[in-house]
N, C-alpha and C positions, 0 to 999 in steps of 0.2 A: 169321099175322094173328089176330088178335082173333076167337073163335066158332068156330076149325079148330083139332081136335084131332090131333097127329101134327104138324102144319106145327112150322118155322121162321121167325121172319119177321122183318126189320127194317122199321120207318117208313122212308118216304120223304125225314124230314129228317135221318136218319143217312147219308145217302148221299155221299160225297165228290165237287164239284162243281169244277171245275178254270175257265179261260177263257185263250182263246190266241189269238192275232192272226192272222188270216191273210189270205193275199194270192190274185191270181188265180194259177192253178196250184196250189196246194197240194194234196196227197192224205194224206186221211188215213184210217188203215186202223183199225177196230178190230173185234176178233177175237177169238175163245175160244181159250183154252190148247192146244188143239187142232195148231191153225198154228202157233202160237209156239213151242210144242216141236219141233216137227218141220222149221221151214221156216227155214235159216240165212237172216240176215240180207241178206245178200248175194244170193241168189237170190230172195229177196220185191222187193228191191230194182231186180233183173235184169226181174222180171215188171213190175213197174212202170214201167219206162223206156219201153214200149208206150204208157201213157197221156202221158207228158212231151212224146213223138214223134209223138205223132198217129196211131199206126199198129192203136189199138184204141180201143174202146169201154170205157167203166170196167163195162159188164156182161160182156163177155168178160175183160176183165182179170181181175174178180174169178172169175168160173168158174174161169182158167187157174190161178190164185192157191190155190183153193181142190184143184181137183183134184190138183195140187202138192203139198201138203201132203199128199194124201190118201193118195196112191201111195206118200209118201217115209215117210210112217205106218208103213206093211205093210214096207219094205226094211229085212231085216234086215240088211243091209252097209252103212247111211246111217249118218253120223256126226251125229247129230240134237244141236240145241244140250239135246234133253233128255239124250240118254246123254251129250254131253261134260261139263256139270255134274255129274250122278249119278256121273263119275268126279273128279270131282274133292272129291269126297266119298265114296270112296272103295265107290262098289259098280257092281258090273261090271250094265248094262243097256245092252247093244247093239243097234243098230239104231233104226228110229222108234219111235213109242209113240203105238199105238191109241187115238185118244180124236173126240171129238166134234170136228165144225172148223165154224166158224160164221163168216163174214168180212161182212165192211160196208165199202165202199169211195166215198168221195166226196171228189169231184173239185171244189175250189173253180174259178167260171167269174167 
């Protein structure tokens, strides 16, 4: 910003704004790179089904969500959608991949 030296910064009107229709039920998750690397589809998806079914709270969901990712981070035997990409680019990084995880989860009522 404007008057800090050392920052980077973009305005507020450079930001890309999206808009999406939604219904009751919907969930939508948004997350830092964190999760996404680490946490296959299918098993974010599996954690989810908890809130579809009534059988959790979208604040436990998102802990379970989060701690998930966390764990599968540190497992160096996890097939994480980040090592599957990085090989398909041809460099060996197996296992999760250490990074920050930040989730936000809301549940349209």
């Amino acid at each position: 910003p404007d008057g800090y030296e050392g920052f980077i910064g973009d305005s507020p009107l450079a930001a890309e704004t999206q808009h999406l229709e939604v219904r009751r039920g919907d969930v939508i998750a948004l997350a830092t790179d964190g999760l996404w690397d680490n946490l296959p589809e299918g098993a974010l998806i599996a954690e989810l089904e908890a809130l579809t079914s009534g059988k959790g709270d979208v604040q436990q969901v998102c802990n379970s969500i989060a701690l998930l990712a966390r764990r599968l981070a540190f497992d160096e035997s996890h097939q994480s959608p980040f090592a599957m990409k990085a090989r398909e680019h041809g460099l060996d990084f197996p296992g999760g991949k250490p990074d920050d995880i930040t989730l936000v989860l809301i549940l349209i009522q």
